[in-house]
C-alpha positions in Angstrom: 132.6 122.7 -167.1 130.3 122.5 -169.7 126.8 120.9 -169.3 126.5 117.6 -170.3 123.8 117.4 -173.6 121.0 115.5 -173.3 119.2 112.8 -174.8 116.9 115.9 -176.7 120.1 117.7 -178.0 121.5 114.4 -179.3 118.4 113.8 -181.8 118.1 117.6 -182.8 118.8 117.7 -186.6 121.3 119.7 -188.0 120.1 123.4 -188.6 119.9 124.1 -192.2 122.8 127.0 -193.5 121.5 129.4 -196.3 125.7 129.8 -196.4 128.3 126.7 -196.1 130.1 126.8 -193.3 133.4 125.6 -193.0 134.7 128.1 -196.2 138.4 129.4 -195.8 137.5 132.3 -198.0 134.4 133.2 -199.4 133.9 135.1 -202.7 134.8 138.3 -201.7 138.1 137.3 -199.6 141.0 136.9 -200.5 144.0 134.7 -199.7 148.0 136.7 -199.7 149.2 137.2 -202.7 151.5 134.3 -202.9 148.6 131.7 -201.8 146.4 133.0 -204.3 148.5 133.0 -207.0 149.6 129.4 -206.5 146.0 128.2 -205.9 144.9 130.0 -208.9 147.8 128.3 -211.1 145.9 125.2 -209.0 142.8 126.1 -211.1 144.4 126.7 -214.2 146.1 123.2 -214.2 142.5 121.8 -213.4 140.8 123.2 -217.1 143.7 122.3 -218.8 142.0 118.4 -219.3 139.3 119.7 -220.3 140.6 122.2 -222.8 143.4 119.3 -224.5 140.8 116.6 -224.3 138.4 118.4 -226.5 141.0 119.3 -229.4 142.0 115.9 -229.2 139.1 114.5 -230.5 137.5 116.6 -232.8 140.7 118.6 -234.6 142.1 115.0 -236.4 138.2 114.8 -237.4 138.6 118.3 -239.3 141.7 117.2 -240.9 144.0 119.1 -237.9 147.1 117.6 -236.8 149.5 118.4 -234.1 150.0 121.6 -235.1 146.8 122.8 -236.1 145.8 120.8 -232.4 148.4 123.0 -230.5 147.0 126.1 -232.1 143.4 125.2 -231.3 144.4 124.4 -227.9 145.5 128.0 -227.5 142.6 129.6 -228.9 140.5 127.8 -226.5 142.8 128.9 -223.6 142.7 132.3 -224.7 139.1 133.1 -225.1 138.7 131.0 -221.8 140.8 133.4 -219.8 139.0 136.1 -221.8 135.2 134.9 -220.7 136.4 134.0 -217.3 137.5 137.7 -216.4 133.9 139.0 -217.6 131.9 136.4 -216.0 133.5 137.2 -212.9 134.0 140.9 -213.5 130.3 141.7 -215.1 128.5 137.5 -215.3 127.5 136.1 -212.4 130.6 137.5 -210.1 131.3 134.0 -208.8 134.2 132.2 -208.5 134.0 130.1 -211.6 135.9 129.6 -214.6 134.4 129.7 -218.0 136.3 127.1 -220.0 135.6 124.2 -223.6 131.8 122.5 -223.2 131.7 118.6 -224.1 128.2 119.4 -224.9 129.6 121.4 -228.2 131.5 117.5 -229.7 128.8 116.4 -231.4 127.7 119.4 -233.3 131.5 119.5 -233.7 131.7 116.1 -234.9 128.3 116.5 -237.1 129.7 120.0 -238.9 133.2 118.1 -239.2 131.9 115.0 -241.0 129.4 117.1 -243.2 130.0 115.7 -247.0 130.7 119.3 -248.7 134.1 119.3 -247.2 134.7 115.8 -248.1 136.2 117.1 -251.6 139.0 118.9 -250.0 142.3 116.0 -250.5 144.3 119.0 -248.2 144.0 117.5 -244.8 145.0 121.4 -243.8 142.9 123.1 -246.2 139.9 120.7 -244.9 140.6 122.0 -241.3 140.2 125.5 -242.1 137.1 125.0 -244.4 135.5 122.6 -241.4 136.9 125.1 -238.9 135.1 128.3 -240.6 131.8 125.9 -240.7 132.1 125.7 -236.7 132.6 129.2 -236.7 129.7 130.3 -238.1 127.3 127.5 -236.4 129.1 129.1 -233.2 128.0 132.8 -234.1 124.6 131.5 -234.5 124.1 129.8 -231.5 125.1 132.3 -229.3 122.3 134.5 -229.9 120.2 131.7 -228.0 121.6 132.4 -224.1 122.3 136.0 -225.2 118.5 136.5 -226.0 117.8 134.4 -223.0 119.8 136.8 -220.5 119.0 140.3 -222.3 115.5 139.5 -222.7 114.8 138.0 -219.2 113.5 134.7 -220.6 116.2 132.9 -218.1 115.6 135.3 -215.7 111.6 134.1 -215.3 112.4 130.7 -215.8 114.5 130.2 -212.8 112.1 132.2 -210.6 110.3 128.4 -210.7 113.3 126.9 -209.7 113.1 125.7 -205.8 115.6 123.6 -203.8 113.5 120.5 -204.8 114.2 121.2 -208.6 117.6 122.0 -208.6 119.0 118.7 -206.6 118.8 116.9 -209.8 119.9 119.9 -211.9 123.4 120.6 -209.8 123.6 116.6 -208.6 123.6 115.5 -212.4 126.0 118.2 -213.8 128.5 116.2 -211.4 127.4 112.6 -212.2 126.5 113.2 -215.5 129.9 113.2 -216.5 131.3 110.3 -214.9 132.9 108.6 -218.1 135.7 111.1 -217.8 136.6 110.2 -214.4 137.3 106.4 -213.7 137.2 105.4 -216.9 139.8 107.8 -218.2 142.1 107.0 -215.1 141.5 103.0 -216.8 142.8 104.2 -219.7 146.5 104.3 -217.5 146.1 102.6 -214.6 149.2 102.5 -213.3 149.4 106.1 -213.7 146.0 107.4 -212.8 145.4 105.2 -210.0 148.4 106.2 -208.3 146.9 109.8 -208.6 143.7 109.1 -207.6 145.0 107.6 -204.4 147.8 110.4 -203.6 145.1 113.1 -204.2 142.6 111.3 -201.2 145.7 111.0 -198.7 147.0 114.4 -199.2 143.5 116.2 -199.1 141.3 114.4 -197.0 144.0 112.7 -194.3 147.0 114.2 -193.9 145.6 117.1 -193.0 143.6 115.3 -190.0 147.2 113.6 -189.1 149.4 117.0 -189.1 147.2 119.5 -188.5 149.1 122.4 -189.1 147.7 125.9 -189.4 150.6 127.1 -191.0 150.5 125.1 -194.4 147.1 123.4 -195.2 147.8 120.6 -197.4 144.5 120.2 -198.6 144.5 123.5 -200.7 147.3 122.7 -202.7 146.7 118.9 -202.7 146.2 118.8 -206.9 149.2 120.7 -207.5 151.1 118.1 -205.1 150.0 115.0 -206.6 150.2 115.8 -210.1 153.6 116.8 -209.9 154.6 113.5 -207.8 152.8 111.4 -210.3 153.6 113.7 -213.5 157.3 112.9 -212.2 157.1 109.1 -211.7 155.2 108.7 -215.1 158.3 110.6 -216.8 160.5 108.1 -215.1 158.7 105.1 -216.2 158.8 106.9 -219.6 162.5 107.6 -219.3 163.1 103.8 -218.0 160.8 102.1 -221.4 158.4 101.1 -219.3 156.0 101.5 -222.5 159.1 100.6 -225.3 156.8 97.5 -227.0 153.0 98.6 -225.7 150.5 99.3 -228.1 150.3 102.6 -229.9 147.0 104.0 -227.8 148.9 102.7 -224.7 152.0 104.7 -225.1 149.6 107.6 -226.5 147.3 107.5 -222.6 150.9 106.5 -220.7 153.7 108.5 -221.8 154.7 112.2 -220.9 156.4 112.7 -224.6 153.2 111.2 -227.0 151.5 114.3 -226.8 152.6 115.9 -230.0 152.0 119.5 -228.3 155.5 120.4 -227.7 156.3 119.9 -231.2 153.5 121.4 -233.0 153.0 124.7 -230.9 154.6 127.9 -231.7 157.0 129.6 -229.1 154.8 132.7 -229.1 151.4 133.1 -230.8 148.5 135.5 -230.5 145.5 134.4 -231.1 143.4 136.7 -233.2 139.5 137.2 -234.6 139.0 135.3 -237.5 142.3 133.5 -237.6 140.8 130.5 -239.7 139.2 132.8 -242.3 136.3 134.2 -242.7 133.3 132.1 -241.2 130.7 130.4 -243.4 126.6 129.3 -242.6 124.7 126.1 -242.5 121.0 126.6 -241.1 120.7 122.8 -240.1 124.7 123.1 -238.3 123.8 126.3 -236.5 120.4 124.2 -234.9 122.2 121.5 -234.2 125.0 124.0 -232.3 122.1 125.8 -230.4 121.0 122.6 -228.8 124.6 122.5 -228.0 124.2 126.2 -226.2 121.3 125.1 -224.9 122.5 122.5 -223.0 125.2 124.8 -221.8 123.5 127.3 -220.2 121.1 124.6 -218.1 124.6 122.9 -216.9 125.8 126.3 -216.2 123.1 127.1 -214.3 123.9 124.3 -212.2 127.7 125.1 -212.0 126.4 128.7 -210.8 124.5 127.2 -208.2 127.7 125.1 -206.8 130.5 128.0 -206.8 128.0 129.8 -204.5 127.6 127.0 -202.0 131.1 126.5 -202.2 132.0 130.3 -202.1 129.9 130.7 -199.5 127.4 132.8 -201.2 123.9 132.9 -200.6 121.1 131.8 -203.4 121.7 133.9 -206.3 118.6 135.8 -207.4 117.2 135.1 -211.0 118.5 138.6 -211.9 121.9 137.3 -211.6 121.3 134.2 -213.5 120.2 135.6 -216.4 123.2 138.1 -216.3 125.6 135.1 -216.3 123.1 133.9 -219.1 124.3 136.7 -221.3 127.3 136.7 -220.8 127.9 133.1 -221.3 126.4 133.7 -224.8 128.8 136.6 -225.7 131.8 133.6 -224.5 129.8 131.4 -227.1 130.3 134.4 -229.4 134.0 134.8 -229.0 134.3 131.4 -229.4 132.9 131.6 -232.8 134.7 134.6 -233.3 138.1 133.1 -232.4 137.5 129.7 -233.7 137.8 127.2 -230.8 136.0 124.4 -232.3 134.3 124.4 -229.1 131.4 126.6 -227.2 131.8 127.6 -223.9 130.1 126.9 -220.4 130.8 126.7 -216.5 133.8 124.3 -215.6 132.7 121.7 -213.3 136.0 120.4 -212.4 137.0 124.2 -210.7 134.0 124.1 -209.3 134.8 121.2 -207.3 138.2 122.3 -206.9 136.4 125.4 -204.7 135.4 122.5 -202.6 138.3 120.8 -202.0 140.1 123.7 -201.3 137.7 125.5 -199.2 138.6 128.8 -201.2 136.3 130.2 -203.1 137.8 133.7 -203.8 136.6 135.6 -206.8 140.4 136.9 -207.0 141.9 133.4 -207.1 139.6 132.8 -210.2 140.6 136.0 -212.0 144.5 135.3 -211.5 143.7 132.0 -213.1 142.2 133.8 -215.6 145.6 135.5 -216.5 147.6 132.3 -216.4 145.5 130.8 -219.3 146.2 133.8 -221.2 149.8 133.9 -220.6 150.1 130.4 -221.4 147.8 130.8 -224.6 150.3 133.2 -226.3 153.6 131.7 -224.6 152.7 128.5 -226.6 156.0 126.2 -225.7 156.0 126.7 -222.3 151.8 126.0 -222.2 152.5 122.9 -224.4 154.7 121.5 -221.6 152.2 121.6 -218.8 149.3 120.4 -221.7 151.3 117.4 -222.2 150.5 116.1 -219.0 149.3 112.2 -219.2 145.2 112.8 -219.2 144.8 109.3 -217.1 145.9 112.2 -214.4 143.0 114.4 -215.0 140.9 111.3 -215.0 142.1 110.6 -211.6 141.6 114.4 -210.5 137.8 114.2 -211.9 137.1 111.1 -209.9 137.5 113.7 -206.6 136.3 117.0 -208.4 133.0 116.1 -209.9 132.5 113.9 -206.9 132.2 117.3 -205.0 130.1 118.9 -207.4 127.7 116.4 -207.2 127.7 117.3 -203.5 126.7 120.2 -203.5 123.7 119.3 -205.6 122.9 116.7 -202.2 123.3 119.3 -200.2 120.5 121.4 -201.2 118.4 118.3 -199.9 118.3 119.9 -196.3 115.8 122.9 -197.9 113.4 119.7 -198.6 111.2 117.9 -196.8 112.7 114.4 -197.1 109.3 113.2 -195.3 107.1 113.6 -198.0 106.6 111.1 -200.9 106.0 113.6 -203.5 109.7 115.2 -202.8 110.5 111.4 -202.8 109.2 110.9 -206.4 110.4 113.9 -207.6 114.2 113.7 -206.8 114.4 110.0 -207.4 112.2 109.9 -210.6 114.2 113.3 -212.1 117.6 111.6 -211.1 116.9 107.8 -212.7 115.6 109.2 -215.9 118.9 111.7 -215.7 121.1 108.8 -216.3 118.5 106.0 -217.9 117.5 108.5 -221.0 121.3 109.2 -221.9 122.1 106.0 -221.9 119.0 104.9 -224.3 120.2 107.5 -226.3 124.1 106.7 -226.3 123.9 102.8 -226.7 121.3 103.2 -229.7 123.9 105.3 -231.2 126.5 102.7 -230.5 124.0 99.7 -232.1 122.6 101.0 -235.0 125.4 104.1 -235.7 122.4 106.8 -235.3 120.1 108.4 -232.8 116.7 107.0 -232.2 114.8 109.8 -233.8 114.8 109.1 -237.3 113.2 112.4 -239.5 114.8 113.4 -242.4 116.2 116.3 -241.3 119.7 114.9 -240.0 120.1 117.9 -238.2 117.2 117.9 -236.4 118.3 113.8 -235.4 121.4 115.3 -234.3 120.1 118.2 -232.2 117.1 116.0 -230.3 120.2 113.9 -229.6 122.2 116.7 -228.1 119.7 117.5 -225.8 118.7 114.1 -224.2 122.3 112.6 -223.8 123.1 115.4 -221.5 122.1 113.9 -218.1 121.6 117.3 -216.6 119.4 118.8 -219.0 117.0 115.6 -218.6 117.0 115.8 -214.9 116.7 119.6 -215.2 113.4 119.3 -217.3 111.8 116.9 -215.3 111.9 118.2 -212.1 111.1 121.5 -212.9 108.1 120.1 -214.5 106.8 117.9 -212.0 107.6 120.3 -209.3 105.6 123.3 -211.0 102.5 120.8 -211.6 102.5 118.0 -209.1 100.0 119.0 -206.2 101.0 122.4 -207.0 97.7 123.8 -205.0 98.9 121.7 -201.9 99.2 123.7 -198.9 102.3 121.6 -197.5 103.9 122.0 -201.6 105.5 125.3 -200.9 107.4 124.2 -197.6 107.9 120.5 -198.9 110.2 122.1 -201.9 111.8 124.5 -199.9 110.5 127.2 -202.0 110.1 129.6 -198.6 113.9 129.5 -198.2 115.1 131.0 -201.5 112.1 133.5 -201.7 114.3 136.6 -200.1 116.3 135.8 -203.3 113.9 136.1 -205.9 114.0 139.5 -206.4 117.6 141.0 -206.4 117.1 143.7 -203.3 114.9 141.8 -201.1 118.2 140.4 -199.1 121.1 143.0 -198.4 123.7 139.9 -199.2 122.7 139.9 -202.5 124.5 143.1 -203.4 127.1 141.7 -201.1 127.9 139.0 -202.9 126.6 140.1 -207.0 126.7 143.8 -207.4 128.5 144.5 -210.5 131.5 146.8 -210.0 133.0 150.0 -211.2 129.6 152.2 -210.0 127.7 150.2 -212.8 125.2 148.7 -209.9 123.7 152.3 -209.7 122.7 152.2 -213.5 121.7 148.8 -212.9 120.5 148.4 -209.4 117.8 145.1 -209.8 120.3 143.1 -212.6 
């Protein structure tokens, strides 16, 4: 018999993990073949909001329509399964899946609305003049994280970055994007709601009510619910449940409003320079490097999550600024390709690694092959794309819930005694969500950003920058966390700085190489990136 704990072992804290506990599969383990494939398909079902909603709102801008919507749709799923193989294969080497950045609509938005392609009466021939302006903007813009990884700017950067200064960062990558969760599910409640609370019951109780170690519900619990809901949404769609609703209803409610099935081909490659050849606006491509910008800081904080989540252990600047670069070469394919769109970390598989407990490299990398086989097979992708997006609301009500998460969880590395740790976290966090929001209702008020120069562009790209929640949050900690009683003796430990310093330099801790050595031999050509 055991010895009964006493009253010291009771009020002991809990020990703080450099590694999550509790992972099924870290990054280098894999699942059978059949699980892994299915949970991949998991994944790929997960970007798919992500890479409709996007198209959706800025292709009718450019003068797109269904089909010119279906086509974009595939681009972006291409290149996505293209950047997502190299992150993980030569990036970062995490588990993370590199899809469409909402950080890239309004440059989208400001290169769509520009007044030289006003003149064209073609609604078609304006999408591909708009689309060739995005393109080049695009090219531009990746040189920023490119420059940032090759040159090691990134690199030194987040050799400042300590526990302290990246709760903020990771918390408000998750939280920051909150208006596509609940909100989106309002859109359809009878739908989304439905999916919301499905989702909860498969993955967080039935598996405490079964318990079987034969089939864990909680991995495939997405894949589950949406086809139980997708299923009971076609039936209300088949029954006229939405026969006299308004248009935008029927458009958020129904499973055959979509327009994808109709306007995408059966089998399409996409191909460099499909639109045409690209064209340059100085003040566009600005305007899209704030966009990259933005990208790469809530990257970083995606990064940071898929290791927790996969188990990993800090990664070392080194690594950062690899993924860094290589996120700008996606940026580049994208402009390459024409996706109307820039690339960056996707939250919402991130959080899937959490709710699964998986966090396999090779689950990410069969995704990866599903988004290009449903890019070029463009019927059968269009189906699955059709799917209500009240349901991917309801799915980003759990997933970015878990990503902020793992942002909290980086708390036990702090001191959560000391008031400057106290300022910095809840001062950093406040101003996260409070400056966005100045920003966003003033453009809702007046119809413009705040800063009023007469460079538009330079309006547009200041706004860029401070509506992303992340970014703020991201600044300001770092900031006050490098100057605040930085010659404190207590400052070091209060941050947690003493617990990622094996990781600063890339073979100070053997698990580094573990966990981020680039493959095929290339580690010995490049042993400290």
């Amino acid at each position: 018999m055991a010895p009964a704990a006493t009253k010291v072992d009771e009020f002991v804290p809990h020990p703080v993990k450099e590694q999550l506990p509790g992972v099924d599969f870290c990054v280098n383990s894999n699942p059978s073949w059949p699980e892994a494939i299915i949970l991949a398909f998991q994944h790929y079902l997960v970007m798919l909001g992500t890479t409709v909603i996007i198209p959706t709102v800025v292709v009718p801008l450019m003068g797109g329509g269904n089909r010119e919507k279906a086509e974009v749709i595939q681009t972006l799923l291409f290149v996505a399964g293209v950047n997502t193989l190299l992150q993980t294969w030569f990036g970062t080497r995490l588990p993370v899946v590199i899809g469409g950045s909402y950080a890239f609509i309004v440059p989208t938005v400001f290169v769509a609305l520009a007044n030289r392609y006003s003149i064209y009466s073609d609604p078609h021939q304006r999408f591909l003049r708009t689309m060739r302006g995005i393109q080049g903007a695009l090219l531009i813009a990746s040189i920023l994280p490119i420059l940032a990884g090759l040159l090691g700017i990134w690199r030194i950067i987040l050799r400042l970055l300590s526990p302290l200064s990246a709760v903020p960062l990771v918390t408000l990558v998750g939280l920051g994007l909150y208006e596509h969760g609940f909100p989106q599910l309002a859109v359809c409640v009878e739908v989304g709601l439905p999916e919301l609370i499905i989702l909860i019951v498969l993955s967080q109780y039935i598996p405490y009510i079964l318990k079987s170690k034969q089939f864990r519900y909680e991995r495939f619990a997405v894949l589950l619910s949406v086809a139980i809901v997708w299923t009971y949404a076609a039936l209300l769609t088949a029954a006229g449940a939405y026969k006299n609703r308004p248009p935008q209803t029927q458009i958020s409610c129904r499973v055959d409003r979509s327009g994808l099935i109709s306007g995408a081909s059966w089998i399409r490659f996409p191909y460099p320079f499909q639109w045409g050849r690209p064209t340059l606006n100085a003040g566009e491509a600005f305007v899209m490097m704030a966009a990259a910008f933005v990208a790469l800081i809530e990257s970083t904080g995606t990064f940071i999550a898929a290791s927790r989540f996969g188990s990993a252990t800090h990664i070392p600047p080194s690594v950062f600024g690899r993924g860094a670069a290589w996120l700008g070469i996606g940026i580049l394919l994208d402009g390459l390709f024409g996706t109307a769109a820039g690339s960056t970390a996707s939250v919402e598989n991130a959080g899937l690694l959490g709710l699964t407990r998986v966090g396999s490299r090779r689950v990410i990398q069969i995704s990866a092959g599903f988004m290009l086989f449903f890019s070029v097979l463009g019927k059968f992708g269009a189906v699955l794309a059709s799917i209500p997006l009240p349901i991917f609301g309801a799915l980003y009500c759990i997933l970015f819930a878990y990503m902020s998460s793992a942002g909290l969880g980086l708390l036990q590395f702090c001191n959560l005694n000391s008031y400057r740790t106290k300022f910095i976290i809840g001062f950093s966090i406040f101003m996260g969500l409070s400056v966005p929001q100045y920003f966003n209702d003033y453009v809702i008020l007046s119809g413009r950003g705040p800063v009023r120069t007469h460079s538009i562009w330079f309006n547009t790209m200041i706004q860029v920058i401070f509506t992303s929640p992340a970014t703020v949050a991201a600044i300001i900690a770092l900031f006050l966390d490098c100057t605040l009683a930085r010659k404190h003796t207590s400052t070091r430990r209060d941050s947690g700085r003493h617990w990622w310093e094996k990781f600063k330099y890339f073979d100070k801790d053997p698990r580094s190489a573990e966990f981020y050595a680039l493959p095929f031999s290339l580690a010995k050509y490049f042993p400290s990136i």
